[in-house]
N, C-alpha and C positions, 0 to 999 in steps of 0.2 A: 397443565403448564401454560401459562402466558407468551406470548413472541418474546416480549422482554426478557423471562428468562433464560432464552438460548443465547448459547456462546455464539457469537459474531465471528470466529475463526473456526467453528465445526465445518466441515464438507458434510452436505447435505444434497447439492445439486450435479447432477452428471452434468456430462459437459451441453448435450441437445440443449435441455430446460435452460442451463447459467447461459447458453449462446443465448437463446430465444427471450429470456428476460433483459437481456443486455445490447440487443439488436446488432449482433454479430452473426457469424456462423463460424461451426465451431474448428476449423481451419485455421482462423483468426487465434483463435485461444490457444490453440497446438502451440501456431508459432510464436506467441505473446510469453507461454513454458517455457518454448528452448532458446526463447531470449532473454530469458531472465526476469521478466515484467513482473513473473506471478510465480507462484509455487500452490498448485491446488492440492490438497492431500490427495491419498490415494487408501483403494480398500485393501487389501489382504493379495487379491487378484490383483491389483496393480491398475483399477477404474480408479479416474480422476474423480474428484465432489469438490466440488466448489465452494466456496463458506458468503455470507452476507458480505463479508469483510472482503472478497476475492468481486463480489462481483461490484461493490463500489470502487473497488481501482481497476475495475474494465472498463467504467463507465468513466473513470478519471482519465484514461488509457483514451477513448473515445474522443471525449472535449479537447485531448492534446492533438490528435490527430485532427480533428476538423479543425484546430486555429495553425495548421501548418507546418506541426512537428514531424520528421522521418524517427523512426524508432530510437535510433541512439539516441537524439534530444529527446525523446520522452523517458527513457532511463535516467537518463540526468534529472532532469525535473524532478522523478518521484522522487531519485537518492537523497537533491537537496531539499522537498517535501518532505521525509521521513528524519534528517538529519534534523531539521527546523523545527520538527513538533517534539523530538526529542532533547532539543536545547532550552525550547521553550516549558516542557514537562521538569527537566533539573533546575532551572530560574522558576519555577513556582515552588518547587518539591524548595528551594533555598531561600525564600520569602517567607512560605510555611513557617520555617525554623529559625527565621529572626535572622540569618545572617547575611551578611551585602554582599553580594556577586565584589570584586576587585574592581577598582576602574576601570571603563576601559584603553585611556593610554596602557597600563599593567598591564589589561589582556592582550591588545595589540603586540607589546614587546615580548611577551612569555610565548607568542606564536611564531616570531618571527626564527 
């Protein structure tokens, strides 16, 4: 098996190793779960594992924090990070298929 082919959302790492590649300790990562920041899977027994995918928005989590965010603003951040890759994922998924987004005056007044 290649790295390539692993899933990016598998839990593969306890929480020691995902702190120690991520230059956290795993304290950090506890309360980063009961904040909402992260969801790590869990085993059968209820041990956290971390996925690739878990520990690149630690490291996102990290960069927010050293340019001056307190946690609430880094939730924000990722909400409207994950909202914007997913708006921009349906405006490609609707180019694919030939058809024009509405203008946006249209979208504007269909929000308000």
């Amino acid at each position: 098996m290649r790295p390539s082919d692993v899933d990016p959302t598998q839990g593969v790492y306890g929480i020691s190793v995902a702190a120690d590649l991520v230059g956290m300790d795993p304290q950090s990562l506890r309360l980063y779960e009961r904040r909402g920041l992260l969801e790590p899977a869990r085993t059968d027994g209820g041990t956290r594992r971390y996925s690739s995918a878990d520990l690149v928005r630690l490291q996102r989590i990290a960069q927010l924090l050293a340019a001056g965010l307190n946690l609430a603003g880094i939730t924000k951040v990722l909400e409207l990070e994950t909202e914007n890759a997913r708006l921009r994922a349906e405006l490609e998924r609707t180019q694919a298929a030939g058809v024009a987004p509405p203008p946006r005056s249209a979208r504007r007044r269909s929000a308000d």
